[in-house]
MIBAMAR-815179 format. One line per field, with one value per atom (N, C-alpha, C): x, y, z; atom name; residue in three letters. Coordinates in steps of 0.2 Angstrom, whole numbers. Atoms other than C-alpha are relative to their C-alpha. Example, Ala and Ser with C-alpha at 12.3 -4.5 7.8 and 13.67 -1.06 7.14 Angstrom:
BEGIN
X	c(4 / 62 / 4 / -4 / 68 / -4)
Y	c(-6 / -22 / 6 / -6 / -5 / 5)
Z	c(0 / 39 / 0 / -1 / 36 / 3)
vomar	c(N / CA / C / N / CA / C)
torlum	c(Ala / Ala / Ala / Ser / Ser / Ser)
% end
This chain:
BEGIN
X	c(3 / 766 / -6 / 6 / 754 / -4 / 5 / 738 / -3 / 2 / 730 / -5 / 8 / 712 / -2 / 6 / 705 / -6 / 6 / 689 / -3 / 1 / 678 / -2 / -2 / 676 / 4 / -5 / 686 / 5 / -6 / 704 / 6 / -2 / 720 / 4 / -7 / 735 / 3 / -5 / 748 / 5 / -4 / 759 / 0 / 1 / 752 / 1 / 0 / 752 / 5 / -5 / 767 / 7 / -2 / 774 / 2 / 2 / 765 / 2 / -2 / 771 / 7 / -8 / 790 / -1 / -4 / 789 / -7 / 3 / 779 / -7 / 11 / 758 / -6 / 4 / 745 / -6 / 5 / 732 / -7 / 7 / 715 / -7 / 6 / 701 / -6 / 7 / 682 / -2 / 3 / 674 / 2 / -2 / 674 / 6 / -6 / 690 / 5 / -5 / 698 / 1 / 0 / 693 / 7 / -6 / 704 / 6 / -9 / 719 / 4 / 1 / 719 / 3 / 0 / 719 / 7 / -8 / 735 / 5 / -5 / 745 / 1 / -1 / 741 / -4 / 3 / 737 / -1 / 0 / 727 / 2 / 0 / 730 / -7 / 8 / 711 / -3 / 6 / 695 / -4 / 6 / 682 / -7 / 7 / 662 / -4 / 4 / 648 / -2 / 1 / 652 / -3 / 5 / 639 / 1 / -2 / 649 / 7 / -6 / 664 / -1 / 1 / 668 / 5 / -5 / 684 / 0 / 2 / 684 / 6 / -9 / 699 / 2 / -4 / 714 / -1 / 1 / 713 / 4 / -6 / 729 / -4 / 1 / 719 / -6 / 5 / 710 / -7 / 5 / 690 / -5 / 5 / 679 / -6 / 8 / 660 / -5 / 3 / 649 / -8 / 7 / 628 / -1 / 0 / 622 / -4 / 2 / 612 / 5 / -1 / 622 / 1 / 0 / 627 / 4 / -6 / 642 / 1 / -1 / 648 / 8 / -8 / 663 / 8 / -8 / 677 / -3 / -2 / 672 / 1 / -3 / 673 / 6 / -5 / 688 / 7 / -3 / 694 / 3 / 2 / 688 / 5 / -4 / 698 / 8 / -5 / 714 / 0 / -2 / 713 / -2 / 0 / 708 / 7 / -6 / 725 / 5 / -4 / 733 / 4 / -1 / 733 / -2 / 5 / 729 / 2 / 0 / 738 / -2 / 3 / 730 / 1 / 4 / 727 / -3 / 6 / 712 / 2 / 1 / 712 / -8 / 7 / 696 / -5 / 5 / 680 / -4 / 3 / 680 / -6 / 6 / 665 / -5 / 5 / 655 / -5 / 8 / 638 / 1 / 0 / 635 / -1 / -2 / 630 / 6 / -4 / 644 / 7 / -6 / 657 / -3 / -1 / 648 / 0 / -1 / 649 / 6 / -9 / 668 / 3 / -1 / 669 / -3 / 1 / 661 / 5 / -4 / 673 / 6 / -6 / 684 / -1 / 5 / 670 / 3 / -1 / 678 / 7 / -10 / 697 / -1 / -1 / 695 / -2 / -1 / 699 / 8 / -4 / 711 / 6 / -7 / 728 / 1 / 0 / 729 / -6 / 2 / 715 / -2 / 1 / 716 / -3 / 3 / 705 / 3 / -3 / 705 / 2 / -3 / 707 / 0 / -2 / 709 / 5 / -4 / 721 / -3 / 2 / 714 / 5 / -5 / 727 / -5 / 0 / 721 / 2 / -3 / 727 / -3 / 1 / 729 / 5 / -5 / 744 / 2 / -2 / 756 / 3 / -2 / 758 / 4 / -2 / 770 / 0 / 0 / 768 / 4 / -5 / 779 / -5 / 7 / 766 / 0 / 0 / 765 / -5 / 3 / 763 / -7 / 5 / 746 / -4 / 5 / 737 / -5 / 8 / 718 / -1 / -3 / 721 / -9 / 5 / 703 / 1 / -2 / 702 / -7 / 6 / 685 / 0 / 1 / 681 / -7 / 6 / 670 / -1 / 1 / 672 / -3 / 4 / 662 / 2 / -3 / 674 / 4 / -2 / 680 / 7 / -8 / 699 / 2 / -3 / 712 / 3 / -4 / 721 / 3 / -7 / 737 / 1 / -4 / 745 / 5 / -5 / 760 / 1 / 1 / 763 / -6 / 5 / 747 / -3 / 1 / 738 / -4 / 6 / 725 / 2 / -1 / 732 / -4 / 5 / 725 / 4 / -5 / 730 / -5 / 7 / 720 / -4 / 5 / 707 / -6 / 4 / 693 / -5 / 5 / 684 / -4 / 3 / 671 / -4 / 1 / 661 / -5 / 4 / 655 / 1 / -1 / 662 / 9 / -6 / 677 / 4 / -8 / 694 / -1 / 1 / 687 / 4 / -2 / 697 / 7 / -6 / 714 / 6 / -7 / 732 / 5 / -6 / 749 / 4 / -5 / 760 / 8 / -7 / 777 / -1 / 1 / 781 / -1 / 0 / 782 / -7 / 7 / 765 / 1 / 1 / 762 / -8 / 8 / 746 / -1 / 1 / 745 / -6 / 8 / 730 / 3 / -1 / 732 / -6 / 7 / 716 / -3 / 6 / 704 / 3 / -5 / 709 / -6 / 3 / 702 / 2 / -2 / 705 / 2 / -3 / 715 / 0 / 1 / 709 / 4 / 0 / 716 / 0 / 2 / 711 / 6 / -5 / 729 / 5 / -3 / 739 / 5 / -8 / 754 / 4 / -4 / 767 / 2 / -1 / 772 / 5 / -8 / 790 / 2)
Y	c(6 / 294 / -3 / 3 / 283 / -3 / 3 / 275 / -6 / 5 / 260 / 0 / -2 / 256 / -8 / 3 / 240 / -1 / -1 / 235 / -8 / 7 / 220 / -3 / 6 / 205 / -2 / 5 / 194 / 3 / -5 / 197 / -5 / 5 / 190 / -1 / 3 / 180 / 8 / -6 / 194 / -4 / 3 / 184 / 4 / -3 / 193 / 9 / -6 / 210 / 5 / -2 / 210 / 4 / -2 / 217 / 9 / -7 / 233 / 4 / -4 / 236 / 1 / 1 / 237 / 10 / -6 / 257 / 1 / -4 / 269 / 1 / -2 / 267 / 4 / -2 / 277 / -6 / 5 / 262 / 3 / 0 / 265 / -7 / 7 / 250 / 4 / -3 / 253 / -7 / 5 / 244 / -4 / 6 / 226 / -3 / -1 / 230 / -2 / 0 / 230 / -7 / 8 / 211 / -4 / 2 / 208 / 4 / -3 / 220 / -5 / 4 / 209 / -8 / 6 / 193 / 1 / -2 / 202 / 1 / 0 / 204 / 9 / -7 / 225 / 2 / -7 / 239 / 6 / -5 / 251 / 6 / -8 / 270 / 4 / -4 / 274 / -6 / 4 / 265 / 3 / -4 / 273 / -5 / 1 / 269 / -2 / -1 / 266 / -6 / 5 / 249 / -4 / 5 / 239 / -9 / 7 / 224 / -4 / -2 / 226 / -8 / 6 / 208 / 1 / 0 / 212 / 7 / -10 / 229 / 2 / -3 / 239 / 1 / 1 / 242 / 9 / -7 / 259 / 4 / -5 / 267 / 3 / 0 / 265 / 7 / -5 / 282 / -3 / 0 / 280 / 3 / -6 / 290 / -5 / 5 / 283 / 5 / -2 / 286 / -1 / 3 / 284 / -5 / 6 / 270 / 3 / -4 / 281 / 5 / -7 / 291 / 0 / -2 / 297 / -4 / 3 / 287 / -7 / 5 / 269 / 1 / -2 / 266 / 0 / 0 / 262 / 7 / -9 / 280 / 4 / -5 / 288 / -1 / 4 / 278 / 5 / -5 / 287 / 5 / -9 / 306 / -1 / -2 / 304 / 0 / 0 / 301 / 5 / -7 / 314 / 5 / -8 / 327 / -1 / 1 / 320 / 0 / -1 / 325 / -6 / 5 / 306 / -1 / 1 / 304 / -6 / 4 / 288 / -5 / 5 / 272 / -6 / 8 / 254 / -3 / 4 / 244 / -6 / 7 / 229 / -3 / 4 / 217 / 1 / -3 / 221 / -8 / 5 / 202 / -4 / 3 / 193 / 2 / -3 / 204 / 4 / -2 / 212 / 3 / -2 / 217 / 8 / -7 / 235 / 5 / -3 / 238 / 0 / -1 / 232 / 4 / -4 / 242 / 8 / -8 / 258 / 0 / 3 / 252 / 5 / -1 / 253 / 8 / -6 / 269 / 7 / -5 / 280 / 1 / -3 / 278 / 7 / -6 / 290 / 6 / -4 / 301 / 0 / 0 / 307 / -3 / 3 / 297 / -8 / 10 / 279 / -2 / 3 / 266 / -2 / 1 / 265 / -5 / 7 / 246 / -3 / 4 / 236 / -7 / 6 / 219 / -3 / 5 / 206 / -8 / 7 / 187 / -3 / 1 / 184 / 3 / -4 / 198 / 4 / -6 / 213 / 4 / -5 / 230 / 6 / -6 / 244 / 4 / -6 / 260 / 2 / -2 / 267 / 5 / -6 / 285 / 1 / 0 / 284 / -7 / 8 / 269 / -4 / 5 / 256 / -9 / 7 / 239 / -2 / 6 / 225 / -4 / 7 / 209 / -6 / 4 / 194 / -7 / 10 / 173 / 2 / 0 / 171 / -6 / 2 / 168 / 0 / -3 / 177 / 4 / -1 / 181 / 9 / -8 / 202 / 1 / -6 / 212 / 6 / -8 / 230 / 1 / -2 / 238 / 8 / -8 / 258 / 2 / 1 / 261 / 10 / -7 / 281 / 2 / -6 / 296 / 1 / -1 / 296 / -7 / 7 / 284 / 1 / -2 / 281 / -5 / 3 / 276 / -3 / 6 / 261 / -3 / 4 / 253 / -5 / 4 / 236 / -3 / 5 / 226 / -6 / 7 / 209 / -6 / 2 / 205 / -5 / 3 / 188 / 5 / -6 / 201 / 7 / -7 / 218 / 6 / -6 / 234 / 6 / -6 / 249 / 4 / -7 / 265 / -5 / 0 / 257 / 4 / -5 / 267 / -3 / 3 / 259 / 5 / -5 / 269 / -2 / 5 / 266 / -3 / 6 / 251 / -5 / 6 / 242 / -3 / 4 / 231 / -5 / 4 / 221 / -8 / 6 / 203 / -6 / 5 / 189 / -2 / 0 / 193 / -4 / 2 / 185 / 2 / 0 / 188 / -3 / 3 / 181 / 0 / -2 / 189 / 1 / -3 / 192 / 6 / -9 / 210 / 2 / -4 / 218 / 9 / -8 / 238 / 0 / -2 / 245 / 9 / -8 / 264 / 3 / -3 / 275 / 8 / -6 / 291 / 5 / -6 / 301 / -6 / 0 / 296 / -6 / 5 / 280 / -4 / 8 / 262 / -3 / 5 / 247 / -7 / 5 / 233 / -6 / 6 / 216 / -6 / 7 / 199 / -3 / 5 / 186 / -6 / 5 / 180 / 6 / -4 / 191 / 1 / 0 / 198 / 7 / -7 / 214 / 4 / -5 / 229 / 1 / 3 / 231 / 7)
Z	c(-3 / -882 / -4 / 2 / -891 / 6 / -7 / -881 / -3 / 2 / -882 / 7 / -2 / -879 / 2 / -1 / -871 / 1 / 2 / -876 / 4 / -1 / -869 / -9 / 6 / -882 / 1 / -1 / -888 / -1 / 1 / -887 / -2 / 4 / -895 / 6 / -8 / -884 / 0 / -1 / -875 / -6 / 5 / -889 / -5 / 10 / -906 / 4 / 0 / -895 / 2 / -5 / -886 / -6 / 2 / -901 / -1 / -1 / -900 / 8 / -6 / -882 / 2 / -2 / -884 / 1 / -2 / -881 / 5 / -8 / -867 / -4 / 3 / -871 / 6 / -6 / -858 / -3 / 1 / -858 / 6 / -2 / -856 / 0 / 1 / -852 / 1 / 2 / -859 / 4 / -4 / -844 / 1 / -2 / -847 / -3 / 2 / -854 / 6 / -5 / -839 / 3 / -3 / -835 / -6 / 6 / -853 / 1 / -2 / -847 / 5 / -3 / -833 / -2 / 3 / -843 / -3 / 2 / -851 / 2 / -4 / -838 / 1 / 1 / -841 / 4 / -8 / -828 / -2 / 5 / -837 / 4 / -3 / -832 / 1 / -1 / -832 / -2 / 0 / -833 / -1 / 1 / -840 / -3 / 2 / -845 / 7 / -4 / -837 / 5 / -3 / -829 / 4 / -3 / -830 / -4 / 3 / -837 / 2 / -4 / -828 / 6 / -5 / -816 / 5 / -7 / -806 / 2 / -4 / -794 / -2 / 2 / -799 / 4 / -5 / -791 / 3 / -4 / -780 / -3 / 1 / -789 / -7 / 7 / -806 / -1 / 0 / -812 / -3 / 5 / -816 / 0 / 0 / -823 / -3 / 0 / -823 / -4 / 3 / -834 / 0 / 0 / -834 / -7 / 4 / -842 / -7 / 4 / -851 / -3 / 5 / -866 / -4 / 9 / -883 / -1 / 1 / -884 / 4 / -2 / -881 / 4 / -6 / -867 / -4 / 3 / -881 / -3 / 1 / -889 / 5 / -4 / -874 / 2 / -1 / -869 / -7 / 3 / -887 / -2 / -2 / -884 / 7 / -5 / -867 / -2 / 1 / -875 / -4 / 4 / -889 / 5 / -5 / -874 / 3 / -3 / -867 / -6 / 6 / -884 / -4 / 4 / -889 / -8 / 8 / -909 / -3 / 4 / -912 / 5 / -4 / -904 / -1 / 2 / -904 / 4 / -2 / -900 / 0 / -1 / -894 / 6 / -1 / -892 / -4 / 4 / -899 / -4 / 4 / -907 / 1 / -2 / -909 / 4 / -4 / -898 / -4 / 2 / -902 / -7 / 7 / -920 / 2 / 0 / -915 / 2 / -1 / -907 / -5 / 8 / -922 / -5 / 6 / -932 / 2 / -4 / -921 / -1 / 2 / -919 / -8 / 5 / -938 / -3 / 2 / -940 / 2 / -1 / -930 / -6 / 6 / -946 / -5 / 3 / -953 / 5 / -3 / -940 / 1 / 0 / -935 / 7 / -6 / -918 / -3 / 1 / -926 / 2 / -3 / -921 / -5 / 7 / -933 / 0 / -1 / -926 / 4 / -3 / -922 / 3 / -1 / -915 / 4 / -5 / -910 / 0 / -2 / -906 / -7 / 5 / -924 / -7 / 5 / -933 / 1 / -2 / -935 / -8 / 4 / -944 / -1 / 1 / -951 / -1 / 3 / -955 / -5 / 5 / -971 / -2 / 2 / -975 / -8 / 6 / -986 / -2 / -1 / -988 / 4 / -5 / -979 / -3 / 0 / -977 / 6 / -6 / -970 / -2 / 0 / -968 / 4 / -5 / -964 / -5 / -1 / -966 / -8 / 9 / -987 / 2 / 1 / -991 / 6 / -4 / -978 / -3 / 1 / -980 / -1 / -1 / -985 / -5 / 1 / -986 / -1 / -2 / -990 / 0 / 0 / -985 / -1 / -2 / -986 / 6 / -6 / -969 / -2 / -1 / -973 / -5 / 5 / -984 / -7 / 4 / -995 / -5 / 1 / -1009 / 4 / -1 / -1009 / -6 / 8 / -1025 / 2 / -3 / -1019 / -6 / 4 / -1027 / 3 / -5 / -1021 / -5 / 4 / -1024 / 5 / -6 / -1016 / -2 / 0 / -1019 / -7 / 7 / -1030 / -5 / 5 / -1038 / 1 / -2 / -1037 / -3 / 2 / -1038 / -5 / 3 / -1048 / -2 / -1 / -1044 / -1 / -1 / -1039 / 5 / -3 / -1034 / 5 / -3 / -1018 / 6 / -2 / -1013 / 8 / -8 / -993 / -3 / 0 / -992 / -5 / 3 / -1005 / 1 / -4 / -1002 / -7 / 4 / -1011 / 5 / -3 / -1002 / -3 / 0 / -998 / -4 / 4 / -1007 / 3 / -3 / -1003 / -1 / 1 / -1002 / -4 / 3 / -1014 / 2 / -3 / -1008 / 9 / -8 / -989 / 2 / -2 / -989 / -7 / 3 / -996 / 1 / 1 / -1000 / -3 / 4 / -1002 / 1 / 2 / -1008 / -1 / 0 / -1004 / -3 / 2 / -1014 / 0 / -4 / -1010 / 6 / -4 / -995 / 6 / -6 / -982 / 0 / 0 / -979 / 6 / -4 / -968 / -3 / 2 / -971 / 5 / -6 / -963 / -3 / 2 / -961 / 6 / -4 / -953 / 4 / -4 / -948 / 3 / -5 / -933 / -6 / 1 / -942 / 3 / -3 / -939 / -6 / 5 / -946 / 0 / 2 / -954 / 6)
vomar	c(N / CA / C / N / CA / C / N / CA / C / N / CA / C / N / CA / C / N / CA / C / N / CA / C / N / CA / C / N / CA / C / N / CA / C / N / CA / C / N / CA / C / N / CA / C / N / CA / C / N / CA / C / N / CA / C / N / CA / C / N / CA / C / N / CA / C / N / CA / C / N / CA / C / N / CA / C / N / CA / C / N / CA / C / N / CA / C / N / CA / C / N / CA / C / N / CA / C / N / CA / C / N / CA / C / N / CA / C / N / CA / C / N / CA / C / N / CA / C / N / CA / C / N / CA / C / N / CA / C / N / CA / C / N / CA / C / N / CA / C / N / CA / C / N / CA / C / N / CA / C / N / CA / C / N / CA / C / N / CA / C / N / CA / C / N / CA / C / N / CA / C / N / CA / C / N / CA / C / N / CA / C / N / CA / C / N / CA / C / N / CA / C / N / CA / C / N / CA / C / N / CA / C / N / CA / C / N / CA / C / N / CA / C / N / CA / C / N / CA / C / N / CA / C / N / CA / C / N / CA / C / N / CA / C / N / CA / C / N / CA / C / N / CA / C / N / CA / C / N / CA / C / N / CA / C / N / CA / C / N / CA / C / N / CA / C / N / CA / C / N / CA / C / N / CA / C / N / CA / C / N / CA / C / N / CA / C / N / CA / C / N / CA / C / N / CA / C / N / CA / C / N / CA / C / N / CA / C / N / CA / C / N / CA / C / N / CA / C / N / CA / C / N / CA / C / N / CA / C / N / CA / C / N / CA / C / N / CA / C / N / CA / C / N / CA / C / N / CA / C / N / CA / C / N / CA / C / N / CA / C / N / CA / C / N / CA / C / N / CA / C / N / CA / C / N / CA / C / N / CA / C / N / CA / C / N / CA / C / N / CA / C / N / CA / C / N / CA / C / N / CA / C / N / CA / C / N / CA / C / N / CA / C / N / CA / C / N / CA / C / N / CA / C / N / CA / C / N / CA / C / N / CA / C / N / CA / C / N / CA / C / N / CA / C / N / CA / C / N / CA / C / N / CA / C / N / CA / C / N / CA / C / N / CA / C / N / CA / C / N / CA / C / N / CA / C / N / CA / C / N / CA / C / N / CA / C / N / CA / C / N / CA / C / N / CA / C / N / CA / C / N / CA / C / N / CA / C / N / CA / C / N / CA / C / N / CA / C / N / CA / C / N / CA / C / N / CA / C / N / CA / C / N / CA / C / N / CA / C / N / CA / C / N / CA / C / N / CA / C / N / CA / C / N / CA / C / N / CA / C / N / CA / C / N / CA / C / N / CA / C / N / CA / C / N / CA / C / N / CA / C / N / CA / C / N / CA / C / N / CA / C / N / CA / C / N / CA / C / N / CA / C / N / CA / C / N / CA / C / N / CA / C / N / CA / C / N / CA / C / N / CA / C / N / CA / C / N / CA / C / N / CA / C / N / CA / C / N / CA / C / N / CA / C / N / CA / C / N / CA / C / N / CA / C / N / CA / C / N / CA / C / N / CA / C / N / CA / C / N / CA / C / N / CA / C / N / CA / C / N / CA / C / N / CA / C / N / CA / C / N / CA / C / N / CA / C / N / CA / C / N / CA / C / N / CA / C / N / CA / C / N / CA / C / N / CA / C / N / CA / C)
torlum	c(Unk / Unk / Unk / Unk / Unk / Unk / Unk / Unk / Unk / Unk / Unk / Unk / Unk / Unk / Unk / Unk / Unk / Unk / Unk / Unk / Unk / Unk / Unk / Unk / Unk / Unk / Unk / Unk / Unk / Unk / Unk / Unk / Unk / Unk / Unk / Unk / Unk / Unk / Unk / Unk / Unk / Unk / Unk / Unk / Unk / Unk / Unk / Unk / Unk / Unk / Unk / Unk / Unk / Unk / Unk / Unk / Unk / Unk / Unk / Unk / Unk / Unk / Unk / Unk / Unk / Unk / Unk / Unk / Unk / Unk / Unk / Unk / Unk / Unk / Unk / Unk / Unk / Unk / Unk / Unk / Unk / Unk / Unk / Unk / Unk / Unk / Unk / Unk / Unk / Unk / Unk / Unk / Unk / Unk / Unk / Unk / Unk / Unk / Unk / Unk / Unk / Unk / Unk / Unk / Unk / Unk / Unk / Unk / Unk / Unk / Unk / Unk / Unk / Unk / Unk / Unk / Unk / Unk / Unk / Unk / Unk / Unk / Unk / Unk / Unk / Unk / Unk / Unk / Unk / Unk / Unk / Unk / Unk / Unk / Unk / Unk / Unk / Unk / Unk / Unk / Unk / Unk / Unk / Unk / Unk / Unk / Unk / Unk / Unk / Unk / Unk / Unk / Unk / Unk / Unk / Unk / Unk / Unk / Unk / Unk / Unk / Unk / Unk / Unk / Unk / Unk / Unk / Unk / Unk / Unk / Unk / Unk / Unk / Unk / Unk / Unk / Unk / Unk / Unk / Unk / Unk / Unk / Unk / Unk / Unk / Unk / Unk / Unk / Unk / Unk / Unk / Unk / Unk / Unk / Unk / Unk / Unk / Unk / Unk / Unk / Unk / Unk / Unk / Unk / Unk / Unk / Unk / Unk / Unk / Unk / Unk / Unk / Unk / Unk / Unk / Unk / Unk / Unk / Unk / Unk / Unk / Unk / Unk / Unk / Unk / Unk / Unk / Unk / Unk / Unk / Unk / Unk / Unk / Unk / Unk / Unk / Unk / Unk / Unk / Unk / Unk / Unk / Unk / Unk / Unk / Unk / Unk / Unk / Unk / Unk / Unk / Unk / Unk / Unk / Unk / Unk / Unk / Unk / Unk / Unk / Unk / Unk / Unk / Unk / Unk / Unk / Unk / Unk / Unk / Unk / Unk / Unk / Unk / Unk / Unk / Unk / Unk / Unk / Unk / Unk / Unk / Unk / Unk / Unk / Unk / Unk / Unk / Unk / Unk / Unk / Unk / Unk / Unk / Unk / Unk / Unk / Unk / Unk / Unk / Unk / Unk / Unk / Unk / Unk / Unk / Unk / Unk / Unk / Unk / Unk / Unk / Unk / Unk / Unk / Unk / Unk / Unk / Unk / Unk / Unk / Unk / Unk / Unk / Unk / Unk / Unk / Unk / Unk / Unk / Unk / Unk / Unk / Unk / Unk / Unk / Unk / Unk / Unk / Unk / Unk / Unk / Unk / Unk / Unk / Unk / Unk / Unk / Unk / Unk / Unk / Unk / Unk / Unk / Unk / Unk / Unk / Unk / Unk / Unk / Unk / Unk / Unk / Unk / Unk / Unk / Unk / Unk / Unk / Unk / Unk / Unk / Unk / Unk / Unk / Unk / Unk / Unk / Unk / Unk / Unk / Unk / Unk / Unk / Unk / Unk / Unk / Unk / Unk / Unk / Unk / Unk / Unk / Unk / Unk / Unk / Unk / Unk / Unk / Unk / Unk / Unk / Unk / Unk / Unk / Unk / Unk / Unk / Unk / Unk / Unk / Unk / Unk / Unk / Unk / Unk / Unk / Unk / Unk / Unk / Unk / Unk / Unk / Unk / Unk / Unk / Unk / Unk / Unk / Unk / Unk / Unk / Unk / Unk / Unk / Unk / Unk / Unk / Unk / Unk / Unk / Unk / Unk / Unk / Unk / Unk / Unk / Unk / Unk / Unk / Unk / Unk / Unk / Unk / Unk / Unk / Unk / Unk / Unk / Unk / Unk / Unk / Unk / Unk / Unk / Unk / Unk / Unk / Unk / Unk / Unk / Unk / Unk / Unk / Unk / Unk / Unk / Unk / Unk / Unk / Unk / Unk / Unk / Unk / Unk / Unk / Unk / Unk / Unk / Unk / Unk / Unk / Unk / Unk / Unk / Unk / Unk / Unk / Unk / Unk / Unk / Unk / Unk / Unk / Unk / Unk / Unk / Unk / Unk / Unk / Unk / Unk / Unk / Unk / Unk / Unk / Unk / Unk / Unk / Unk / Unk / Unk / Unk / Unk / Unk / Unk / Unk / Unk / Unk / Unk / Unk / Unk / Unk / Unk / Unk / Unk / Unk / Unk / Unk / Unk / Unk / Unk / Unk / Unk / Unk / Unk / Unk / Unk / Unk / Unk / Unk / Unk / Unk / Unk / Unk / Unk / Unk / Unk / Unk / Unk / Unk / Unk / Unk / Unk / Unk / Unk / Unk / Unk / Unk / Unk / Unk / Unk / Unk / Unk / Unk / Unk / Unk / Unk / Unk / Unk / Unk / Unk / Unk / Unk / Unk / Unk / Unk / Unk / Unk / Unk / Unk / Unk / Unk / Unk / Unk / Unk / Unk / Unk / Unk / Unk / Unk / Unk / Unk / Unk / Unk / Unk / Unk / Unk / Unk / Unk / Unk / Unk / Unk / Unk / Unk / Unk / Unk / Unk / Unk)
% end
């Protein structure tokens, strides 16, 4: 079973995600998450943080575990520790857009860790993962970044792409900005280390 993580921020239509819901998800909402599962027509399976941002009362069937306001973690990594303790490792993140800089950069950091999000979308983004290779099928001349948020470089390859790479070595913090697709189907091959794959337009994975 994969799981999927509600977060507050902005978030995209049930349209661009309703893709990701065609099999069985254990859904978790981080707080003010749950106002946005809501908003989606979704009924999470737990509720966790320390809901001090939270606006509608949950439903009495729904499990939640509360947290002090005070802690070492924010409500979407706890939210992601709750699932891998429920032997979830594949996830996806939805919301997080446009909301507090410290918290997108917390977000962005779990990639530095094995408790990150394989897909993460907001209201106008969607972020891949990439450990290995990945294809995508996506609307020619869409907006394709590659960032390294992790310790480690990584040796990236693409095909599809106006400017393509060939072993490129991108190390953390530096970044492949503002590429496009040329072809409809795109590949990007990570042969040591793993990145993130952003664009700025919803698409799906083949």
């Amino acid at each position: 079973m994969k799981g999927l993580i509600i977060t507050g921020g902005k978030i995209p239509g049930k349209v661009h995600i309703e893709h990701f819901l065609r099999e069985e998800v254990y859904v978790v909402a981080a707080d003010s998450g749950y106002d946005n599962a809501l908003e989606l027509g979704i009924t999470p399976h737990c509720l966790i943080g320390d809901m001090d941002s939270i606006v509608h009362i949950p439903e009495k069937s729904i499990k939640i575990l509360t947290f002090p306001v005070k802690k070492n973690f924010t409500d979407t990594e706890l939210a992601a520790i709750h699932l891998y303790e429920k032997g979830i490792t594949d996830y996806i993140l939805i919301g997080g857009g446009e909301g507090r800089l410290d918290h997108i950069i917390s977000l962005l950091d779990a990639y530095s860790d094995n408790i990150y999000p394989h897909i993460w979308i907001t209201e106008k983004e969607i972020i891949y993962a990439v450990t290995s290779t990945l294809q995508l099928d996506l609307a020619h001349e869409s907006i394709i970044s590659l960032f390294n948020p992790c310790s480690r470089g990584a040796v990236v390859s693409t095909k599809g792409l106006f400017w393509e790479l060939s072993k490129k070595n991108i190390i953390r913090g530096s970044s492949s900005i503002s590429n496009k697709n040329k072809n409809k189907k795109i590949i990007i091959d990570v042969e040591d280390g793993g990145l993130i794959l952003i664009s700025v337009q919803l698409m799906r994975i083949e």
